[in-house]
Structure formats: structure tokens, C-alpha cells
VMD Tcl script that draws the C-alpha trace (Angstrom):
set ca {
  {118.92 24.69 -10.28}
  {117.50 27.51 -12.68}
  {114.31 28.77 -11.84}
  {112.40 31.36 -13.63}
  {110.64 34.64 -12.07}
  {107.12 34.61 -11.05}
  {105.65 36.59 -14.20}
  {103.54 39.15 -12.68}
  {100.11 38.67 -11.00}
  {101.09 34.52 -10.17}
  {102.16 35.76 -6.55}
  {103.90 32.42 -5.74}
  {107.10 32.43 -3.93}
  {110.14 29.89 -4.51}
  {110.10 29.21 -1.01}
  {106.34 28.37 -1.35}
  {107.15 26.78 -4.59}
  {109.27 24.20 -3.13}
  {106.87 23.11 -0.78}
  {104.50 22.64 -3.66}
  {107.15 20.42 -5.90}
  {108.44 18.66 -2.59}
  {111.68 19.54 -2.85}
  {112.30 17.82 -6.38}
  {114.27 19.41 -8.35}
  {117.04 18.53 -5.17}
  {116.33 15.32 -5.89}
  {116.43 15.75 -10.08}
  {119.58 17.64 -9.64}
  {121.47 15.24 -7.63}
  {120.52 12.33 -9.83}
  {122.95 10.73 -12.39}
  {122.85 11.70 -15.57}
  {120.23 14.57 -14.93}
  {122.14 17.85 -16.39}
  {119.33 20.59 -16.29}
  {116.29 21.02 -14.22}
  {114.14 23.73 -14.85}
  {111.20 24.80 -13.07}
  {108.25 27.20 -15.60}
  {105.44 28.56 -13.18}
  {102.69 29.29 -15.87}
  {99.16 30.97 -14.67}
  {96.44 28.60 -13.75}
  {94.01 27.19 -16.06}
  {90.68 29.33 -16.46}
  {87.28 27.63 -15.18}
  {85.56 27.90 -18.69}
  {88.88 26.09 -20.04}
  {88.48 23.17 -17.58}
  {84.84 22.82 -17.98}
  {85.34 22.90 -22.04}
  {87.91 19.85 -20.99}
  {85.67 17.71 -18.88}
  {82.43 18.17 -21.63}
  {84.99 17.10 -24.16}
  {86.75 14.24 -22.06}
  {83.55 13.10 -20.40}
  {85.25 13.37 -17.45}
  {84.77 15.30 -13.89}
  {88.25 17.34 -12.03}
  {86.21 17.77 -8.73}
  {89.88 17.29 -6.97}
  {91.60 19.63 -9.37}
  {89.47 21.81 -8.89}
  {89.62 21.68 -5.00}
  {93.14 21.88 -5.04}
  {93.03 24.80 -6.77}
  {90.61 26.61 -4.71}
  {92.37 25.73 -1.89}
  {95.89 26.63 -3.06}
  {95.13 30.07 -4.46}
  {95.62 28.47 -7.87}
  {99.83 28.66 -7.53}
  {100.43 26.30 -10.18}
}
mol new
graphics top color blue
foreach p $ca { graphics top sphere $p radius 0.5 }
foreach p [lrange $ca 0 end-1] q [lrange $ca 1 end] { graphics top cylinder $p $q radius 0.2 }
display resetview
């Protein structure tokens, strides 16, 4: 399993990580014909990015947006 370092300022752990993905990439890894699994943590989206997506989409991320509260945005 490769995983990448937090880049600085995400302040998510692997351990907490791996609670997050479920314990996937386990699962990826130990599937046939799977040869690489690679996990990119990438800072969260900004709140004037998702509200430019929902005006655009006509749609409404009230969960997303939740779960990101609510997570400290480690995604």
C-alpha cells in the first residue's frame, strides 16, 4: 500500500485516514488483479467553490457540507 504524506496544514492522520476509507485499500490490495493502490489526501474544497457548484448544477450539498463540518474537512 503506498500512501502519500499529509501536505502541510491537512492535519489528518493515516490511522484516522483509514477509518475514513474503511479499511479499503486492504481490501483493493488483496483483490485479484489489483497491482497498485494509492491513496492522494488533497485539501478540502473551499465554500465559495461549492456554492459556485450548486448555482451552476442547480443542485443543494446540505450533506456534504455537514460532513464536512463535522469531520474537520479531512478529505
Amino acid at each position: 500500500m503506498e500512501e502519500e504524506a499529509s501536505p502541510p496544514g491537512l492535519g489528518c492522520s493515516k490511522p484516522h485516514l483509514e477509518k475514513l476509507t474503511l479499511g479499503i485499500t486492504r481490501i483493493l490490495e488483496s483483490s485479484p488483479g489489483v497491482t497498485e493502490v494509492t491513496i492522494i489526501e488533497k485539501p478540502p474544497a473551499e465554500r465559495h467553490m461549492i456554492s459556485s457548484w450548486e448555482q451552476m448544477k442547480k443542485q443543494r450539498l446540505k450533506e456534504f457540507k455537514e460532513f464536512g463540518r463535522h469531520s474537520g474537512s479531512c478529505l
